[in-house]
C-alpha positions as CSV (number, residue, x, y, z in Angstrom):
1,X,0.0,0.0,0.0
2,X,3.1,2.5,1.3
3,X,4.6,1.6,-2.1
4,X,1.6,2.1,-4.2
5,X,1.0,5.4,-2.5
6,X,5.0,6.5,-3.0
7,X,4.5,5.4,-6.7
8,X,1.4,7.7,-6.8
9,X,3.1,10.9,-5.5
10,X,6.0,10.8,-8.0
11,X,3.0,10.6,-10.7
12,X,2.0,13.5,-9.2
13,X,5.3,15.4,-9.2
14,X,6.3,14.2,-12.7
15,X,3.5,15.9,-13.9
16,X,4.0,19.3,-11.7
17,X,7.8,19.0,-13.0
18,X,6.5,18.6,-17.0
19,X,3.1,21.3,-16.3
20,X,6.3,23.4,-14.4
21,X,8.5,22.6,-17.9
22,X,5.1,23.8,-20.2
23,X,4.8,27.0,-18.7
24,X,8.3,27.6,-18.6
25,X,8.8,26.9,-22.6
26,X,5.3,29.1,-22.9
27,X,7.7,32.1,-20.9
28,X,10.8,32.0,-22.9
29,X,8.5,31.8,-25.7
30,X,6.3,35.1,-24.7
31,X,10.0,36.2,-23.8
32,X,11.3,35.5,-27.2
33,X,8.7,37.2,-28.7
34,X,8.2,40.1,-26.4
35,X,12.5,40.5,-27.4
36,X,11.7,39.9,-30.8
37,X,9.1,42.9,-31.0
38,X,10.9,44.9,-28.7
39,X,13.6,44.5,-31.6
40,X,11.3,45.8,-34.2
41,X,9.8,48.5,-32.5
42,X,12.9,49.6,-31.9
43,X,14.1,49.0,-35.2
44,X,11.7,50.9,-36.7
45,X,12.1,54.2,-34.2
46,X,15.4,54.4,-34.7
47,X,14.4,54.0,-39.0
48,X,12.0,56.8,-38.5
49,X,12.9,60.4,-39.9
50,X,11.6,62.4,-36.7
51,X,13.1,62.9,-33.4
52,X,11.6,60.5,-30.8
53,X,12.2,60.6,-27.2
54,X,10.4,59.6,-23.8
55,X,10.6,62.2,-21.2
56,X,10.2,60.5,-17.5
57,X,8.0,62.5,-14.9
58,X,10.6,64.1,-13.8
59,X,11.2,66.0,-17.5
60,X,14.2,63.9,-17.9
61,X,15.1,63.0,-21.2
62,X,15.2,58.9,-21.0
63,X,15.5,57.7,-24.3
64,X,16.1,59.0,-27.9
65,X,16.6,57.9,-31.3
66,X,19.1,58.6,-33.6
67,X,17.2,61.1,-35.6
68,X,16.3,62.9,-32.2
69,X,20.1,63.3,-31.5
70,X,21.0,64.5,-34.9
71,X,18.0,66.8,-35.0
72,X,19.1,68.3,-31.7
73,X,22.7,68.7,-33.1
74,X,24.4,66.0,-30.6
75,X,27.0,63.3,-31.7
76,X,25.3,60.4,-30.1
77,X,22.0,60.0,-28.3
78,X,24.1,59.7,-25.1
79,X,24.5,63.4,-25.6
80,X,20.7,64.3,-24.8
81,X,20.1,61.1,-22.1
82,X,19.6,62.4,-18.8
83,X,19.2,66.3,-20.5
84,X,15.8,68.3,-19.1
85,X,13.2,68.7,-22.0
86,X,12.9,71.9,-21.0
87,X,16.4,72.5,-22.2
88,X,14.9,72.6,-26.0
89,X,12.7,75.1,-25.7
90,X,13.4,78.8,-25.4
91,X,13.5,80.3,-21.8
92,X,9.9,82.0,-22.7
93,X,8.2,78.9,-23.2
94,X,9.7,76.5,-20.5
95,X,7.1,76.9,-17.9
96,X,4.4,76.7,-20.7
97,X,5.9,73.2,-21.6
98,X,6.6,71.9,-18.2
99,X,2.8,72.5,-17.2
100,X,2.1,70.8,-20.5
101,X,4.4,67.5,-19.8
102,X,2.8,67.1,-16.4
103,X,-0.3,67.4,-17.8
104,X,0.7,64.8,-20.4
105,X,2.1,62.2,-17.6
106,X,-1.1,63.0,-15.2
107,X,-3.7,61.9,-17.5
108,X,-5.4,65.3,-18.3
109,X,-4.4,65.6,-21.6
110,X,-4.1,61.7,-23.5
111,X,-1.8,63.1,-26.5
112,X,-1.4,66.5,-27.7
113,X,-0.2,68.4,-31.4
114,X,1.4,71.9,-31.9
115,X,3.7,73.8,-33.6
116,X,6.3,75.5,-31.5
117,X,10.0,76.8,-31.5
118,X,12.3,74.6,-30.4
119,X,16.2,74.6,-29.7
120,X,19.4,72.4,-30.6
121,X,22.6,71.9,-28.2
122,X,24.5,75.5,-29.8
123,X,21.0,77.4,-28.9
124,X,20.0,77.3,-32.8
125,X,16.7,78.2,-32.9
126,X,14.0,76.2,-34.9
127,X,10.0,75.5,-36.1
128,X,8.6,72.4,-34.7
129,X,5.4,70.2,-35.4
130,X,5.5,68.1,-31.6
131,X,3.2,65.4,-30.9
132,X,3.1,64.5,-27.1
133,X,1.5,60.9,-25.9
134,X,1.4,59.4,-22.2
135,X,2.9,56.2,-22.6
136,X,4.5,53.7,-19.4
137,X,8.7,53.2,-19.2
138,X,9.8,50.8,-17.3
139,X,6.4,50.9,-15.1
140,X,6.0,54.7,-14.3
141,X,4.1,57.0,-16.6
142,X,6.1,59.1,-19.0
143,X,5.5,60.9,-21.6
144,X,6.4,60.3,-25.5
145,X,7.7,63.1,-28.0
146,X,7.8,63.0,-31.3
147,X,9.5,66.3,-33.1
148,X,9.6,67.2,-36.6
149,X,11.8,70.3,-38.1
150,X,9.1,72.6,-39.9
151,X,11.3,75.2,-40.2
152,X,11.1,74.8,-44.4
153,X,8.1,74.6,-44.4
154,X,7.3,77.5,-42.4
155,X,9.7,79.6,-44.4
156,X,8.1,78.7,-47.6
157,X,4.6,79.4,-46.0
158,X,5.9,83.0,-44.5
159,X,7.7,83.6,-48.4
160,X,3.9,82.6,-49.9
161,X,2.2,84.9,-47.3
162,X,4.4,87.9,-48.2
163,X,4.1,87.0,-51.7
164,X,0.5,86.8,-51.6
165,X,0.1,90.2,-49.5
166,X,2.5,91.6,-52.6
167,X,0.1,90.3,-54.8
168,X,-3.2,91.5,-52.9
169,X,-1.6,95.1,-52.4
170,X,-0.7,95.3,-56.4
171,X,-4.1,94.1,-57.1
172,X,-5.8,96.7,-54.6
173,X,-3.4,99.9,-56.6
174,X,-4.5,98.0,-59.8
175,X,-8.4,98.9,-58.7
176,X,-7.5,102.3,-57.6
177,X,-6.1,103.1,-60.8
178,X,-8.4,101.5,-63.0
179,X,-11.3,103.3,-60.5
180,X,-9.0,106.8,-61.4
181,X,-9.2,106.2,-65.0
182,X,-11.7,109.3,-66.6
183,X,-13.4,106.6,-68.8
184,X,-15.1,103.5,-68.7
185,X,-13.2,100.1,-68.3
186,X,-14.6,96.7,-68.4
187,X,-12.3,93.0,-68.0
188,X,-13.4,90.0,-69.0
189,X,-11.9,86.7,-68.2
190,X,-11.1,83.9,-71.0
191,X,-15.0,82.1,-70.2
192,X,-16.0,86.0,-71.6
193,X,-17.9,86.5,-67.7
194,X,-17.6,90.3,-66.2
195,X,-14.0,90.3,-63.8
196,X,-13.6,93.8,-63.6
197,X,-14.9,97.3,-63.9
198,X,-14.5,100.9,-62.6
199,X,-17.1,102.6,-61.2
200,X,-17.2,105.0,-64.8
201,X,-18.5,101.9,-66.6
202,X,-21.4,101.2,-64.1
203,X,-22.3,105.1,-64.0
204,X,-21.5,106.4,-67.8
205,X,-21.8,103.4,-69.8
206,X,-24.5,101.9,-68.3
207,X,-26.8,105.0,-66.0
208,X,-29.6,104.0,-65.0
209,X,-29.3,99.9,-65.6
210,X,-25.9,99.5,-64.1
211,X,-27.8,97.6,-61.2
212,X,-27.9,94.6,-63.8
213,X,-24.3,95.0,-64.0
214,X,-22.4,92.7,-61.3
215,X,-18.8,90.2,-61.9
216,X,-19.9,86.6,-63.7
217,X,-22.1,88.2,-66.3
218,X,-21.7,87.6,-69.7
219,X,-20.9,89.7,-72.6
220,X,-23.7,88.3,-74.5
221,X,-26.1,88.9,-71.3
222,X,-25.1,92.2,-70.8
223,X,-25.5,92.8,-74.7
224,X,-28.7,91.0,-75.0
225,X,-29.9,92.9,-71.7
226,X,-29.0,96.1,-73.3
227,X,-30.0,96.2,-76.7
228,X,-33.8,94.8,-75.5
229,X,-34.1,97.5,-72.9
230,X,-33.4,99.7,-75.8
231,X,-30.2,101.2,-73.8
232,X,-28.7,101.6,-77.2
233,X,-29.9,103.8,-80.3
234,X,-30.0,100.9,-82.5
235,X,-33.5,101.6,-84.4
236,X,-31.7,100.3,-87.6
237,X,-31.6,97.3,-86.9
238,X,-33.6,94.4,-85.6
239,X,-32.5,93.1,-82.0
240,X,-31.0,89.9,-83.1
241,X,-29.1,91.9,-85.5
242,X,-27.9,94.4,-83.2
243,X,-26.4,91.8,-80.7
244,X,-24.9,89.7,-83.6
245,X,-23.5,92.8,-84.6
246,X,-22.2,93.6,-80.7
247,X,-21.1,90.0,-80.3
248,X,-19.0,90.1,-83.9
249,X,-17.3,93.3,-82.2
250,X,-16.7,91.9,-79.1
251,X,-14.7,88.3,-80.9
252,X,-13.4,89.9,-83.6
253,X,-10.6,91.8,-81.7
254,X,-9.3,94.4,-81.7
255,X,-12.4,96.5,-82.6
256,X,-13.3,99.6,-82.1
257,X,-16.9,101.5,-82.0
258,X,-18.7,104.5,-81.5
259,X,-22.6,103.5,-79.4
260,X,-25.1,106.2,-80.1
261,X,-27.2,106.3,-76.7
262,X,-30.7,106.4,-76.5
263,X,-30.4,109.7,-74.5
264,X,-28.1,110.9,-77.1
265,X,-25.1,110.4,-75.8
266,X,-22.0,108.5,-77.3
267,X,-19.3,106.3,-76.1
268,X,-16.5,105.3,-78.2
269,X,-15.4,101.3,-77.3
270,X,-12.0,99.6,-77.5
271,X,-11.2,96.5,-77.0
272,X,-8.5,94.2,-77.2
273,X,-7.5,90.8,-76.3
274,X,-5.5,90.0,-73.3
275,X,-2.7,87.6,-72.8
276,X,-5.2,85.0,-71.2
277,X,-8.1,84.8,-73.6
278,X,-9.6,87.7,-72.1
279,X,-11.1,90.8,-72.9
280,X,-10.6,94.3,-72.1
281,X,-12.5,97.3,-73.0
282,X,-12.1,100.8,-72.5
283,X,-14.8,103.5,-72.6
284,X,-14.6,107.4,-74.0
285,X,-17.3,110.0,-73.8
286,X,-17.3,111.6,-77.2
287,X,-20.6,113.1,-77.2
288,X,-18.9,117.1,-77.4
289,X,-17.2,115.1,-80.2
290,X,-20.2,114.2,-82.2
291,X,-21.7,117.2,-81.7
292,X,-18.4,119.3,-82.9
293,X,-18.2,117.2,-86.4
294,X,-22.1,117.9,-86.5
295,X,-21.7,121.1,-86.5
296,X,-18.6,121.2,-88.8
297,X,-20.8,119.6,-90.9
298,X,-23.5,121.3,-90.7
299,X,-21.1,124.7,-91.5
300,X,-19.3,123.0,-94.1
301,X,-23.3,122.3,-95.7
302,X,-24.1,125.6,-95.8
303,X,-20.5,126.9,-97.0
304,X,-21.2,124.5,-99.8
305,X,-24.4,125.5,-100.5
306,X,-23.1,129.5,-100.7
307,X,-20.3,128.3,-102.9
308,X,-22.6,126.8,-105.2
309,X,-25.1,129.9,-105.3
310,X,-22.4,132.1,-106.7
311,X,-23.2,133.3,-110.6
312,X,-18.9,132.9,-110.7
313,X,-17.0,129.9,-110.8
314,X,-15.0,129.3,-107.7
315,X,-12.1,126.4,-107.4
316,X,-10.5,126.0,-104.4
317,X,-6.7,124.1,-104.5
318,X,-5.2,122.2,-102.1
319,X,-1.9,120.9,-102.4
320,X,-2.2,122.1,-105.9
321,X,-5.5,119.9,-106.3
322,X,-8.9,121.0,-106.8
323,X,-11.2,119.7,-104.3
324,X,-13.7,121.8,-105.5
């Protein structure tokens, strides 16, 4: 019985010993692959183009990859272990990031993005994207950093945002200017819709229908509009004519035309093509114009007429040619 009952408790521990044996192969084999992973994350943060680091709760500067080092100017990463984060930051914002790292490693903030200036080890100054994350080293909370140098692309942004402000403050003296001009002056993009116009166009060219005037219009709207509202003295021809007529002008560039007004005024219009496709026209009041040649010709009709009532014959020479 003793014996059967001896035999019966080395069963027992032979299979402790091989259950023990299991779950120690199952270890070294979480082990292996816990090492094995631990390889490759590591492997891949020291691949990675950014600068990441861990700061510990105490600011402390724990770990760092290669590209952290050489983005911070150091020789090795041994350079920046044990270094306060703080220390890459201008004095200005230091207490601003150490409220924000405790904040980080407290919980109150999970992970955090912004764009800040940042230092290397000879006080070089530089623009940062930083994304903070609370992570656990080595069982206590810390924090990890990842920095990229923006300073490029800030540069190219500030050289776009001057450039554009260049361009906004040309475009604004272009309006005043074109607003100065004593005529009328109309643009039209390359899609022939309404870009531009002074305030002489609205209020000479077009009186008392400039409220249909506004920027996306058409030529051929704007010439349909004004032909049917009878703005033009066109009473020779029918509608359609009159704005196949306008729209033949307007294509067929350069052009140029004198518009007899209903109110009797006239407007002489230029237009040429612009480098784009475009169109520009340009607006001149020539009513005292009209009304000088009218009366020239209306004197030269009655000088005529004298001329011809005269019982002698008259010549008159010019350049040694009779023109009459």
């Amino acid at each position: 019985m003793a014996q059967h009952t001896g035999e019966t408790e080395a069963e027992v521990l032979r299979a402790q010993l091989a259950a023990l044996e299991a779950e120690l192969r199952d270890t070294r084999r979480d082990l292996e692959e816990l090492r094995h992973k631990e390889s490759l994350y590591r492997g891949l943060v020291e691949l990675a183009p950014d600068a990441i680091m861990v700061h510990d709760h105490q600011a402390r500067i724990v770990y760092i990859n290669a590209a952290g080092a050489q983005l911070f100017g150091a020789d090795t990463p041994d350079q920046i272990l044990g270094t306060l984060a703080t220390s890459y930051v201008p004095p200005d914002m230091r207490g601003t990031v150490e409220r924000d790292i405790d904040r980080v490693i407290d919980g109150d903030i999970h992970i955090t993005r912004l764009d800040q200036r940042r230092l290397k080890l000879d006080g070089t100054e530089y623009q940062a994207n930083v994304a903070v994350a609370r992570i656990q080293w080595e069982g206590d909370p810390a924090s990890l950093v990842v920095v990229r140098d923006v300073s490029d692309r800030v540069q190219v942004n500030a050289k776009y945002e001057a450039a554009e402000a260049l361009r906004r403050e040309a475009h604004l003296r272009l309006l005043d200017a074109i607003d100065a001009m004593n005529g009328g002056f109309a643009l039209y993009d390359a899609d022939d819709r309404l870009q531009v116009y002074n305030r002489h166009y609205v209020d000479d060219v077009w009186g008392k229908d400039a409220d249909f005037i506004r920027p996306g219009r058409t030529f051929r709207e704007i010439a349909d509009y004004g032909i049917r509202v009878g703005h033009w003295d066109d009473a020779d021809e029918t509608i359609e004519k009159a704005i196949e007529h306008a729209m033949d002008r307007h294509q067929n560039l350069p052009s140029s035309h004198d518009i007899h007004y209903a109110t009797g005024r006239w407007m002489r219009q230029n237009k040429r093509r612009t480098r784009d496709g475009g169109v520009v026209a340009v607006y001149a009041d020539i009513t005292e114009i009209k009304k000088n040649e009218a009366i020239l010709k209306e004197s030269e009709a009655r000088y005529r007429q004298l001329l011809e009532a005269l019982p002698d014959a008259v010549c008159i020479h010019v350049d040694e040619k009779i023109v009459f």
